[in-house]
Backbone as JSON, one array per atom type, in Angstrom:
{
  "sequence": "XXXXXXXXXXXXXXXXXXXXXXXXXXXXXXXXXXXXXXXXXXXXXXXXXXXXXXXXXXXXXXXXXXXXXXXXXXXXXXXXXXXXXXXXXXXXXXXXXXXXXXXXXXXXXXXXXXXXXXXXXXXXXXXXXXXXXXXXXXXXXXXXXXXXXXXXXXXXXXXXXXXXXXXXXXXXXXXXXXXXXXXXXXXXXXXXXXXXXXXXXXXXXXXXXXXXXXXXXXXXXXXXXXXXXXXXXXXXXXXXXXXXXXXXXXXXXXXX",
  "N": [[55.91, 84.55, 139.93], [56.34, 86.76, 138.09], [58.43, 86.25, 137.17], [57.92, 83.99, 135.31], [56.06, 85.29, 133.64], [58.2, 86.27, 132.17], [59.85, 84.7, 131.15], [57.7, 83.4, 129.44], [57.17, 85.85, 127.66], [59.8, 86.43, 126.79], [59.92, 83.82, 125.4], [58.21, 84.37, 122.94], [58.16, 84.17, 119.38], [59.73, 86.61, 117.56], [57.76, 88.89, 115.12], [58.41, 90.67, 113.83], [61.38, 92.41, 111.88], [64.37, 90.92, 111.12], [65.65, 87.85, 110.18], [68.42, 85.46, 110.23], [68.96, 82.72, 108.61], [70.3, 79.09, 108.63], [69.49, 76.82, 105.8], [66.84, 77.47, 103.91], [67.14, 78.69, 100.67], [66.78, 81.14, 98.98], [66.15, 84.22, 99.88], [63.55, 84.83, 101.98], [60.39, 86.4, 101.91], [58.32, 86.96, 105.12], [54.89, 88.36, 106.04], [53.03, 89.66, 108.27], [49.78, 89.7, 109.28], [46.9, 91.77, 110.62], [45.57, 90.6, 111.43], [46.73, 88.4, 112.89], [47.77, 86.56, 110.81], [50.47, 85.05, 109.07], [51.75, 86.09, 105.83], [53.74, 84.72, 103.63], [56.09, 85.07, 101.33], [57.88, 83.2, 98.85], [60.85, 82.14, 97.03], [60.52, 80.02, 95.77], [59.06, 76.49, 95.91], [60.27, 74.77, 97.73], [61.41, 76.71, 99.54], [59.26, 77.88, 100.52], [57.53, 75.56, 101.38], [59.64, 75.05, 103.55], [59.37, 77.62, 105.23], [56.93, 77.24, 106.17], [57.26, 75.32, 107.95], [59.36, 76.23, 109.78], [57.89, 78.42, 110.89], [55.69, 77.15, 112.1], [57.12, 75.43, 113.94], [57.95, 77.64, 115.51], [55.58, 78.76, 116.43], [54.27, 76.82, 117.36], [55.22, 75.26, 118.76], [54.61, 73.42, 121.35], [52.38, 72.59, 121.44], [52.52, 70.93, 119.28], [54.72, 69.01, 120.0], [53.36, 68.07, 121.99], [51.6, 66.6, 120.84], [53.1, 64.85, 119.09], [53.66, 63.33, 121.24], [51.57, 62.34, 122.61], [50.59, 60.36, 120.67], [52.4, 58.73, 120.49], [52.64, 57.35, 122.85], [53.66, 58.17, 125.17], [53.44, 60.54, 126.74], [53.42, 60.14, 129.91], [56.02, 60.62, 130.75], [56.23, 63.08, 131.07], [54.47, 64.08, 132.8], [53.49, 61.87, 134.59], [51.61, 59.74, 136.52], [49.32, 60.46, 135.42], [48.34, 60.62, 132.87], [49.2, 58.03, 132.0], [46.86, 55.77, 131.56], [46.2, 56.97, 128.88], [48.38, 56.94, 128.12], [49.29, 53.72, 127.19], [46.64, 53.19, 126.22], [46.94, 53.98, 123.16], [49.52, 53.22, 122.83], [48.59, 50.11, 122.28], [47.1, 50.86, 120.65], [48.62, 52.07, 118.54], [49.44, 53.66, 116.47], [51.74, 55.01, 116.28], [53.17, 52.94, 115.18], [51.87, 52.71, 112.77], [52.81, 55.34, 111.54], [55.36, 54.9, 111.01], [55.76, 52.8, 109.09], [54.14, 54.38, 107.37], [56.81, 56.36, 106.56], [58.02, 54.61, 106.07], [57.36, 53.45, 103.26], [57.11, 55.49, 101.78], [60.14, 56.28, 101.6], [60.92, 54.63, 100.13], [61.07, 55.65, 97.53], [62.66, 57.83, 97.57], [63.26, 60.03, 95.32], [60.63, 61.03, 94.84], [58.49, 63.32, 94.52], [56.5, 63.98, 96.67], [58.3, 62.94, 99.09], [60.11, 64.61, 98.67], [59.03, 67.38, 99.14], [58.09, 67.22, 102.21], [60.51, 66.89, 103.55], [61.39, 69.14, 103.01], [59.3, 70.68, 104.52], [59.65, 69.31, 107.21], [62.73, 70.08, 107.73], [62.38, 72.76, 107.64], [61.05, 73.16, 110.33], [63.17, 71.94, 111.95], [64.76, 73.63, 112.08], [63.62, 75.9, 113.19], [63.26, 74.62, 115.84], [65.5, 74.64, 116.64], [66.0, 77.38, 117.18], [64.09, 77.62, 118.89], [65.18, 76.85, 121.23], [66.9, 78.59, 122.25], [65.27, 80.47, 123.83], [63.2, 78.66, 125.13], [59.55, 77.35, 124.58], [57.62, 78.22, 127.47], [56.43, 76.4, 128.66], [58.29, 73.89, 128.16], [60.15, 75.25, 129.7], [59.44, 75.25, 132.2], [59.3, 72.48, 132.61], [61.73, 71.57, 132.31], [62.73, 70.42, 129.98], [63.56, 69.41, 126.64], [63.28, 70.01, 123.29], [62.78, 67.45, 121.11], [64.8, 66.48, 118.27], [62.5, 67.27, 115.33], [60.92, 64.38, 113.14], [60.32, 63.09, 110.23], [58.25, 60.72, 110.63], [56.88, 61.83, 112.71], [55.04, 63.7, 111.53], [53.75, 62.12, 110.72], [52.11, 61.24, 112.6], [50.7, 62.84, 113.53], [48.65, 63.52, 111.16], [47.3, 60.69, 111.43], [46.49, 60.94, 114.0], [44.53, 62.74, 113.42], [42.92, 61.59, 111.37], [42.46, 59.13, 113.27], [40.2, 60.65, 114.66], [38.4, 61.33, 113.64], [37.3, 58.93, 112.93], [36.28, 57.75, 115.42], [34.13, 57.87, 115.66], [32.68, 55.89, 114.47], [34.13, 53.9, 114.65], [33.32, 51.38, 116.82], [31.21, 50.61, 115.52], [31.83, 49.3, 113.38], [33.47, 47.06, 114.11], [31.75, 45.66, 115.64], [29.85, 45.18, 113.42], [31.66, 43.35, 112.39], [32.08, 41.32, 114.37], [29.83, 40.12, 113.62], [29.38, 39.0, 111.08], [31.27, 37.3, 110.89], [30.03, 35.28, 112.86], [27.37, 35.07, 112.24], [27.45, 34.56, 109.38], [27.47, 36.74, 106.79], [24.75, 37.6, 105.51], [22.58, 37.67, 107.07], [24.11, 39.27, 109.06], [24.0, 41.17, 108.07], [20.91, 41.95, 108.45], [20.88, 42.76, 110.99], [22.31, 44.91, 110.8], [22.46, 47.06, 108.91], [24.43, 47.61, 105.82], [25.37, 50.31, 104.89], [27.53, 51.42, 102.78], [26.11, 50.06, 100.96], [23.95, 51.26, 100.2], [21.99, 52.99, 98.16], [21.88, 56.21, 96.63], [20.43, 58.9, 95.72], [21.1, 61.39, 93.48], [23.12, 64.62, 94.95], [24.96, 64.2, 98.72], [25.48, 66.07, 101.61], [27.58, 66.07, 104.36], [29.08, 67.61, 106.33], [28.91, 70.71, 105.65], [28.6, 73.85, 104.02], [26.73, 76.5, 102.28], [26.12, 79.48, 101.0], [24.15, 81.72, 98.9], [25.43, 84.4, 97.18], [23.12, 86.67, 96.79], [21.55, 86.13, 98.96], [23.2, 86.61, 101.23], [24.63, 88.96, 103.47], [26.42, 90.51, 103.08], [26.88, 90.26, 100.07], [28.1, 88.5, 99.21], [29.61, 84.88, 98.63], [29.15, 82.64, 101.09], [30.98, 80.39, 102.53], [30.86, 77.36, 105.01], [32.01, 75.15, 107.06], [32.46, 72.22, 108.66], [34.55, 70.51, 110.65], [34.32, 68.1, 112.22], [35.56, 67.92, 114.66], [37.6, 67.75, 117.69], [37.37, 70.84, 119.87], [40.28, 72.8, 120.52], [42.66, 74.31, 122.94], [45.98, 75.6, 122.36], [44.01, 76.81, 118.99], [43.69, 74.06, 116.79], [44.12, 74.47, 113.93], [46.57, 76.42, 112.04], [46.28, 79.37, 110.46], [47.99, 80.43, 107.63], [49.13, 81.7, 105.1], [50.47, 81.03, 101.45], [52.98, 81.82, 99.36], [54.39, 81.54, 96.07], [56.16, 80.55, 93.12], [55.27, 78.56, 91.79], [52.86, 77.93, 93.14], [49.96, 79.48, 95.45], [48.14, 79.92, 97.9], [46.03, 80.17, 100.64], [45.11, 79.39, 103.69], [44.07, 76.81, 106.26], [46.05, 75.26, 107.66], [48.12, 72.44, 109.43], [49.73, 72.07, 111.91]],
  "CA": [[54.94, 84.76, 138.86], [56.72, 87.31, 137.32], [59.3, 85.43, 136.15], [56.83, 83.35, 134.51], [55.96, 85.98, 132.49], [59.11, 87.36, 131.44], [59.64, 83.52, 130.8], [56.75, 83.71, 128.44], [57.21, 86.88, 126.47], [60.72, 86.2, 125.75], [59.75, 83.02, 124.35], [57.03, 84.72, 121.67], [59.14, 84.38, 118.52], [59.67, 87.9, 116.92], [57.13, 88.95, 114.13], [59.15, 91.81, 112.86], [62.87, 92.97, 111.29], [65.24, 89.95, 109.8], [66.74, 86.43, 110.65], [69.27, 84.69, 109.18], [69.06, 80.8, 109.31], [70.21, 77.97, 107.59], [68.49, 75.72, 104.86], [66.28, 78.37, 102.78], [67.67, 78.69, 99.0], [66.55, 82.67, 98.83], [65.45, 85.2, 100.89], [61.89, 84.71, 102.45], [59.65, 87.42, 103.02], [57.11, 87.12, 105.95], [54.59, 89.85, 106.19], [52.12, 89.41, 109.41], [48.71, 90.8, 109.16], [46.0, 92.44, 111.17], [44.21, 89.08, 112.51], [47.98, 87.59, 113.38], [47.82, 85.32, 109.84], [51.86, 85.03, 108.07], [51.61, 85.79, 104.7], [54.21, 83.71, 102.68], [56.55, 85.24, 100.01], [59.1, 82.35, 98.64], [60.61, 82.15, 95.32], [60.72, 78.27, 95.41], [57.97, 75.47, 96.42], [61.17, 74.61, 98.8], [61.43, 78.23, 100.45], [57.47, 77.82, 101.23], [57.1, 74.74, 102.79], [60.2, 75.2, 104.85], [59.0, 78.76, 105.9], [55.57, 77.02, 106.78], [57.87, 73.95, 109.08], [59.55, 76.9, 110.74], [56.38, 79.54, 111.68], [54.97, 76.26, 112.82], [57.42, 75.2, 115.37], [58.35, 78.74, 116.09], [54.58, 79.14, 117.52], [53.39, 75.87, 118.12], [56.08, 74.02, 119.39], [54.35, 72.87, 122.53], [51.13, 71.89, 120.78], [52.9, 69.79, 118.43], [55.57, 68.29, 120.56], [51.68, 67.0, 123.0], [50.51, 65.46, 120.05], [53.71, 63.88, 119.39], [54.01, 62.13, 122.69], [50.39, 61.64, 122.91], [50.56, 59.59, 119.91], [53.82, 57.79, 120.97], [52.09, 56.69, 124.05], [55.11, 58.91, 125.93], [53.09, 61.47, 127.6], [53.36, 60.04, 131.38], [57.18, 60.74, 130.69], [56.08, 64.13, 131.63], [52.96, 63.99, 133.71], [53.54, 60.71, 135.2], [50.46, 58.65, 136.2], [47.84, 61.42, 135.28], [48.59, 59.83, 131.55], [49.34, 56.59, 132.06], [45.96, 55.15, 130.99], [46.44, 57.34, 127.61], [49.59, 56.07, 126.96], [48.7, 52.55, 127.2], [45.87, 53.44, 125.13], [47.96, 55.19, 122.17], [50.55, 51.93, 122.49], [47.94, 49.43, 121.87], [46.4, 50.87, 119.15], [49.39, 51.73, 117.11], [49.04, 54.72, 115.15], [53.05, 55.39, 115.86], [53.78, 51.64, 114.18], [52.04, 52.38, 111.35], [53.4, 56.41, 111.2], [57.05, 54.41, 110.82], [55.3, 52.66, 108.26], [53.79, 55.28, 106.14], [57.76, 56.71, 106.34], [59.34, 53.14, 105.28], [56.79, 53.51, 102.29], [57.86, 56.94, 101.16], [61.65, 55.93, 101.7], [61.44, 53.23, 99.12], [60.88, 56.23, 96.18], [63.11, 58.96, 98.01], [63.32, 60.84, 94.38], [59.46, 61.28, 94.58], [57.64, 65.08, 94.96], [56.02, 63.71, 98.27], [59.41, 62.78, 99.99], [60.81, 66.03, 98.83], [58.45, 68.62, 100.03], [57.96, 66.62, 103.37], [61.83, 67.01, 103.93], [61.88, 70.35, 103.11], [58.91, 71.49, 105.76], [60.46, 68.68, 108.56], [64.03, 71.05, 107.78], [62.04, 74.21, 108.46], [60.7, 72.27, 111.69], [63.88, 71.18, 112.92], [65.46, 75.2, 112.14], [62.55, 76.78, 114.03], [63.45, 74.52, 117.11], [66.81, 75.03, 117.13], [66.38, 78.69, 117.38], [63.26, 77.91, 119.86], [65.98, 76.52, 122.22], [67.34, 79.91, 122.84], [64.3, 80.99, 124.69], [61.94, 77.54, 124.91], [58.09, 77.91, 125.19], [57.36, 78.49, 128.93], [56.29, 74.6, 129.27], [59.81, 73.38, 128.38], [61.5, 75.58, 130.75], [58.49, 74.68, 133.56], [59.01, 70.73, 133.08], [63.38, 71.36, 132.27], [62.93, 69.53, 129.07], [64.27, 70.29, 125.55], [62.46, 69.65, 122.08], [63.59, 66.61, 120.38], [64.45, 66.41, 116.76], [61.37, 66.57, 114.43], [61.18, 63.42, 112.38], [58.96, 62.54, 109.6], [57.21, 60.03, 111.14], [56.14, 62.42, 114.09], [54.42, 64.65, 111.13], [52.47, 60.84, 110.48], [51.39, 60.28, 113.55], [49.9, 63.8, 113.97], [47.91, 63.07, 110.37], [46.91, 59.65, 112.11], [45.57, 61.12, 115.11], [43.45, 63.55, 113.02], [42.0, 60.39, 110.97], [41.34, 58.35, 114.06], [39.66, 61.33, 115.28], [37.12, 61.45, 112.98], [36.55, 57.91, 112.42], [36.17, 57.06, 116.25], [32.55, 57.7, 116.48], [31.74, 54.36, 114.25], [34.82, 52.35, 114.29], [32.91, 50.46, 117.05], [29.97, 49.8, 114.64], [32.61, 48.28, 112.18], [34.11, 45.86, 115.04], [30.5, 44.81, 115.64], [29.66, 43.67, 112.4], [32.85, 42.18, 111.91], [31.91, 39.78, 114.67], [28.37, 39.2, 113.4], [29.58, 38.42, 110.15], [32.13, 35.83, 111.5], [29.14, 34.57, 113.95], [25.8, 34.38, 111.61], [27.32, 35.01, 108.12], [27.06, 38.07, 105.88], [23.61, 37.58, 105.0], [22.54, 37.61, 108.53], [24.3, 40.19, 109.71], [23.06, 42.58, 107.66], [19.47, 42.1, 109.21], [20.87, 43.36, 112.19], [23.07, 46.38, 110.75], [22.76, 47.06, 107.43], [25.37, 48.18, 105.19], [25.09, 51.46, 104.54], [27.83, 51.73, 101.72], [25.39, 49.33, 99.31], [22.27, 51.87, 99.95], [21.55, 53.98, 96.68], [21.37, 57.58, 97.22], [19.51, 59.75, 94.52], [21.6, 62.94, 93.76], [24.24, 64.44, 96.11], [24.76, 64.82, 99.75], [27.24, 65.81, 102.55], [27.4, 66.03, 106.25], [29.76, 68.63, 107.64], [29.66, 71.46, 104.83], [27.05, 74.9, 103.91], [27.32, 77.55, 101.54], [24.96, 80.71, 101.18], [24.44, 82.09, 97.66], [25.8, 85.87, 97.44], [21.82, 86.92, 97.15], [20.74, 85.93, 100.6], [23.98, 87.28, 102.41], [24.1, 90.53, 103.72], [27.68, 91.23, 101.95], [26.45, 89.89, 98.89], [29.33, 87.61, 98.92], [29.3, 83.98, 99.04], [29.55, 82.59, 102.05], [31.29, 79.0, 102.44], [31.74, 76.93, 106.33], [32.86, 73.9, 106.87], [32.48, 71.66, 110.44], [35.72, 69.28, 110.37], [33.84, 67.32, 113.15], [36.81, 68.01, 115.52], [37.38, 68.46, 119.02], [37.7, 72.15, 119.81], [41.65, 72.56, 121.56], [43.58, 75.69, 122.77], [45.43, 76.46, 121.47], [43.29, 75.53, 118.04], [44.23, 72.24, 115.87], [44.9, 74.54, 112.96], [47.37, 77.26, 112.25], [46.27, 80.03, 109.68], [48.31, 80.34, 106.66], [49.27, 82.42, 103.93], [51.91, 80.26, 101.05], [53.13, 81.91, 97.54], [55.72, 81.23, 95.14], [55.64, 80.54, 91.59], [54.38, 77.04, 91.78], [51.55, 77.85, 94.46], [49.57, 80.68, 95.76], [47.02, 79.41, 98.94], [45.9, 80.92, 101.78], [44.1, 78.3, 104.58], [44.1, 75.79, 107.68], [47.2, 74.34, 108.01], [48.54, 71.61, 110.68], [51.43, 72.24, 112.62]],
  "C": [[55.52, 85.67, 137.78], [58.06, 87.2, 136.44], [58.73, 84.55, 135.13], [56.61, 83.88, 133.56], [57.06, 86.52, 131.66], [59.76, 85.77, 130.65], [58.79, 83.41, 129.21], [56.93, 84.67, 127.07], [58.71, 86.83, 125.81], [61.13, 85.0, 124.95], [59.37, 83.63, 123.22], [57.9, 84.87, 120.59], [58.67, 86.07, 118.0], [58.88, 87.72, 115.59], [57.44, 90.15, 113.18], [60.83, 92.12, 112.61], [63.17, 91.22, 110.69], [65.65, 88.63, 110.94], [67.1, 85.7, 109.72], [69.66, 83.11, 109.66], [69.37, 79.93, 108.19], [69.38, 77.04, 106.76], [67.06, 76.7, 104.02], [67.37, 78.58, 101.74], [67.96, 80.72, 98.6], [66.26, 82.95, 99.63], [63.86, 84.96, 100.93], [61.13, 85.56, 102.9], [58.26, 87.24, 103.82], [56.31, 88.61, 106.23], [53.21, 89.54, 107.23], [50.57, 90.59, 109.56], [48.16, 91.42, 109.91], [45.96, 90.95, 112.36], [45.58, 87.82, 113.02], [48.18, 86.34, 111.91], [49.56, 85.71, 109.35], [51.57, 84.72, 106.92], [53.16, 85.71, 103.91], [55.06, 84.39, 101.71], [58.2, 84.71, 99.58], [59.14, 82.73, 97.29], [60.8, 80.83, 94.71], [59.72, 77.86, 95.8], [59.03, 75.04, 97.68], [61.24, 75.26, 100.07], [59.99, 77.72, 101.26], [57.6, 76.8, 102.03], [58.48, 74.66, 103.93], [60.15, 76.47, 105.7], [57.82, 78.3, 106.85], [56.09, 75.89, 108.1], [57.99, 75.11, 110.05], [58.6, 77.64, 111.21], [55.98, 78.44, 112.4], [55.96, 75.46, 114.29], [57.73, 76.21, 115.94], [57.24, 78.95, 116.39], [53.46, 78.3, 117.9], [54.02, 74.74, 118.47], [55.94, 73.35, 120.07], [53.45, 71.71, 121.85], [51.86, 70.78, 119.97], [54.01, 68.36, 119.23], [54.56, 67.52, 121.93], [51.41, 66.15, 122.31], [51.74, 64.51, 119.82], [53.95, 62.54, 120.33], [52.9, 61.43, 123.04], [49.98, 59.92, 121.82], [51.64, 58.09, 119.78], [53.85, 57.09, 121.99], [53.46, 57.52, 124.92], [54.5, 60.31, 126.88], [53.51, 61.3, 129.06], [55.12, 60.47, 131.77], [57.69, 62.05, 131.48], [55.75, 64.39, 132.51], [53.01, 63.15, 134.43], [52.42, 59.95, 135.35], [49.38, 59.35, 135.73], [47.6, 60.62, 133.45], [48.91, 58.98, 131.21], [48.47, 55.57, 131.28], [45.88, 55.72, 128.97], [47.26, 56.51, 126.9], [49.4, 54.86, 126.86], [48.11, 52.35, 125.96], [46.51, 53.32, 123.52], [48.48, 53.47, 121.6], [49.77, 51.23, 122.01], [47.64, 49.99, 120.95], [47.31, 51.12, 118.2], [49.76, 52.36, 116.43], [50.7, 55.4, 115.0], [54.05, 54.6, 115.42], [53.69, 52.03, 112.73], [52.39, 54.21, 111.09], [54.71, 56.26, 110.68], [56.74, 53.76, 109.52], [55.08, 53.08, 107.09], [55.59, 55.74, 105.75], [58.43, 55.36, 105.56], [58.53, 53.14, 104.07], [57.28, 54.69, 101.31], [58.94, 56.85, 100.73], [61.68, 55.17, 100.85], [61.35, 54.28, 97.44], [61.22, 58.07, 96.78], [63.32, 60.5, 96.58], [61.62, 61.49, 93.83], [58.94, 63.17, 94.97], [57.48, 65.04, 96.42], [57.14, 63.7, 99.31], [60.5, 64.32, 99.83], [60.47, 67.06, 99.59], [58.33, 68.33, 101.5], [59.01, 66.83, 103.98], [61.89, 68.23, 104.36], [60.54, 70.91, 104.44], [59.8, 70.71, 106.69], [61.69, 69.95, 108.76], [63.8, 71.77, 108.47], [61.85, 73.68, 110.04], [61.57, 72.37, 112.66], [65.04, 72.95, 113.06], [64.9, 75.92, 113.16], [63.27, 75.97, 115.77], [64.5, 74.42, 117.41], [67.11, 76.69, 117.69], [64.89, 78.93, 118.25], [64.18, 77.76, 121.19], [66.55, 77.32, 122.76], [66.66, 79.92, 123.95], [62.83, 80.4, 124.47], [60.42, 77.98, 125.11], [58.14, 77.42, 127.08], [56.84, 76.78, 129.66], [57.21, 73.58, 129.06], [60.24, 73.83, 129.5], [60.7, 74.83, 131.97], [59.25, 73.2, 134.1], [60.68, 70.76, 132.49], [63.58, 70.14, 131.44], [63.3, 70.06, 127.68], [63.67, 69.29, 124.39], [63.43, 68.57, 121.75], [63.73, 67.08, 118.8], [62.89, 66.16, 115.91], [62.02, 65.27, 113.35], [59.87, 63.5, 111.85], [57.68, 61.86, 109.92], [56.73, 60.82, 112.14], [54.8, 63.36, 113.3], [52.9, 63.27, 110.83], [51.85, 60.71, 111.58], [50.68, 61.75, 114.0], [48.53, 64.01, 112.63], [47.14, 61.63, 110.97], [45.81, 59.96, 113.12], [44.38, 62.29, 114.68], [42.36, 62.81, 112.62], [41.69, 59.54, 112.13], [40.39, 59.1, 114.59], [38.27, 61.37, 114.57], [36.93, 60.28, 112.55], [36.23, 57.26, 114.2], [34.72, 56.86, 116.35], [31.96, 56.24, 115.83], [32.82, 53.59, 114.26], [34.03, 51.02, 115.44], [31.88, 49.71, 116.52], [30.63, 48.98, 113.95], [33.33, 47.19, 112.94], [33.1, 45.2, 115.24], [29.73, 44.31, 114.82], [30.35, 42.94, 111.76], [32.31, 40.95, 112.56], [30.43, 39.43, 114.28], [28.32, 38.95, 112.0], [30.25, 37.25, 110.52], [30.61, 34.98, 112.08], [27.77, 34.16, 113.07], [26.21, 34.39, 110.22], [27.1, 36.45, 107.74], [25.75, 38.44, 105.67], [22.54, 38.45, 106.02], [22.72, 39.08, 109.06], [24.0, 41.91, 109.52], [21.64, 43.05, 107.53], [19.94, 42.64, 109.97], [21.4, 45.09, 111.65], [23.27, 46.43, 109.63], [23.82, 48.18, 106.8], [25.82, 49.09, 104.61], [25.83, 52.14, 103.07], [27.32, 50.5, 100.27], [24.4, 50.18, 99.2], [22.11, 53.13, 98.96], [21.12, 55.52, 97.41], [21.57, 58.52, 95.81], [20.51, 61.05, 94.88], [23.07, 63.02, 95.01], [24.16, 64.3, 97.3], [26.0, 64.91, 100.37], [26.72, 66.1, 103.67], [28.11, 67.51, 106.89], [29.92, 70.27, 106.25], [28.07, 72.14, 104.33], [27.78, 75.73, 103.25], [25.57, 78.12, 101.61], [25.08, 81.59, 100.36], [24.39, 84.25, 98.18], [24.3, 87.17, 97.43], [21.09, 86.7, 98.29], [21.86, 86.17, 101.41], [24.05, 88.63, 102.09], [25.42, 91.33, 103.25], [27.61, 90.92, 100.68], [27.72, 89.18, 98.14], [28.88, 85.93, 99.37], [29.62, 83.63, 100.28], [29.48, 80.82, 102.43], [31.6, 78.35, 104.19], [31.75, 75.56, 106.13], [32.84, 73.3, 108.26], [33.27, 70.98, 110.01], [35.04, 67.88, 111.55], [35.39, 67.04, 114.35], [36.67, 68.65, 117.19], [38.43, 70.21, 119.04], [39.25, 72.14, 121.39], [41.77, 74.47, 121.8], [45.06, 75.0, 122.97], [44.5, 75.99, 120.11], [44.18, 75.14, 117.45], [44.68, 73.23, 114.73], [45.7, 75.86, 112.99], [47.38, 78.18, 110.47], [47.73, 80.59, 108.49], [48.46, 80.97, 105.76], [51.05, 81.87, 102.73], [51.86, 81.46, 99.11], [54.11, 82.1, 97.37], [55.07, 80.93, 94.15], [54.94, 79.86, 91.13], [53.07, 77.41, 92.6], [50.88, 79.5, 94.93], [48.26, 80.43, 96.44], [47.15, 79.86, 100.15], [44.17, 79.91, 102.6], [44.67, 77.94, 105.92], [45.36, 75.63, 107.29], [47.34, 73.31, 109.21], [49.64, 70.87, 110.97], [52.0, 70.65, 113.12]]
}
């Protein structure tokens, strides 16, 4: 057990003094707050998002390298039959065909903004787990396995599995009036299940989102939340944030 732990803590990447790593342009200063957030100081849009690749596999290397495999149908690789029915799952549906996809789309306009900044976090990504390999998270060394290369497409198929996540609760409504359009017509089928994006709606509305004017809170500040409609993980799905450089200056969610 107590190797376990010493396992553990000399994974925890360091949050204080210097490191010197390849693929940053300038010097990067990280400055770590109170509530554990990394606040950000690049002097490029480059620097930033490859500071934000590396923090992110330097403390969520595990988490990200689950969703990878989960999405790749490759979990049982680990686990063996306990994930079997997942992976299956995963394979059939696809979401790491069309993650190769979204990349062969990108790749056709490699001089674009999108394919740049995407490079430059993957870089940070693939820096962070070269210098996680020293001293792996405690569920590498457990299962005597070693991070693969990040690849682009692995960052698609973890965007993928966010969007099927929040569209699972009706994609079976939309398979069921597919076939009752095929089967009675259009006309028809929208007696049974009507179409909800033809129905007129007066004014605004939204579903997952509240604010609370700075007169009815008790700091006399506004006060903004937000439900993503997400399943609650440990560790959590997002990874607090602090980015500035000359181009940018945001402090939020992120996802590692």
């Amino acid at each position: 057990m107590e190797e376990l732990l010493n396992i553990a803590k000399n994974a925890f990447p360091p949050v204080s003094g210097s490191e010197k790593v390849k693929g940053i342009q300038e010097e990067v200063e990280i400055l770590w707050d109170n509530w554990g957030i990394p606040h950000v100081y690049a002097k490029s849009l480059d620097d930033a998002y490859f500071a934000q690749g590396y923090l992110h596999s330097r403390h969520r290397l595990w988490q990200m390298e689950t969703f990878r495999r989960l999405i790749s149908g490759e979990l049982s690789e680990l686990t063996g039959e306990a994930t079997l029915l997942s992976d299956k799952y995963y394979r059939t549906l696809g979401l790491h065909r069309l993650a190769k996809k979204c990349v062969s789309n990108l790749e056709k306009n490699k001089k674009s903004e999108e394919y740049h900044w995407i490079n430059a976090y993957v870089n940070g990504v693939n820096v962070g787990i070269k210098e996680a390999e020293k001293n792996p998270p405690i569920e590498f060394s457990i299962l005597n396995i070693k991070p693969r290369e990040w690849l682009i497409e692995d960052s698609f198929k973890i965007i993928s599995m966010i969007e099927w996540n929040l569209s699972s609760w009706n994609f079976p409504l939309e398979v069921i009036r597919e076939h009752l359009i095929i089967k009675l017509g259009l006309a028809k089928a929208k007696q049974f299940i009507p179409f909800f994006s033809e129905t007129y709606v007066k004014g605004s509305m939204g579903s997952n989102a509240w604010a609370v004017s700075p007169n009815k809170s008790e700091s006399g500040a506004v006060l903004l939340a937000n439900d993503p409609h997400l399943a609650l993980t440990h560790p959590a799905l997002w990874f607090l944030i602090h980015l500035n450089c000359p181009e940018l200056n945001v402090i939020g969610t992120s996802l590692p």
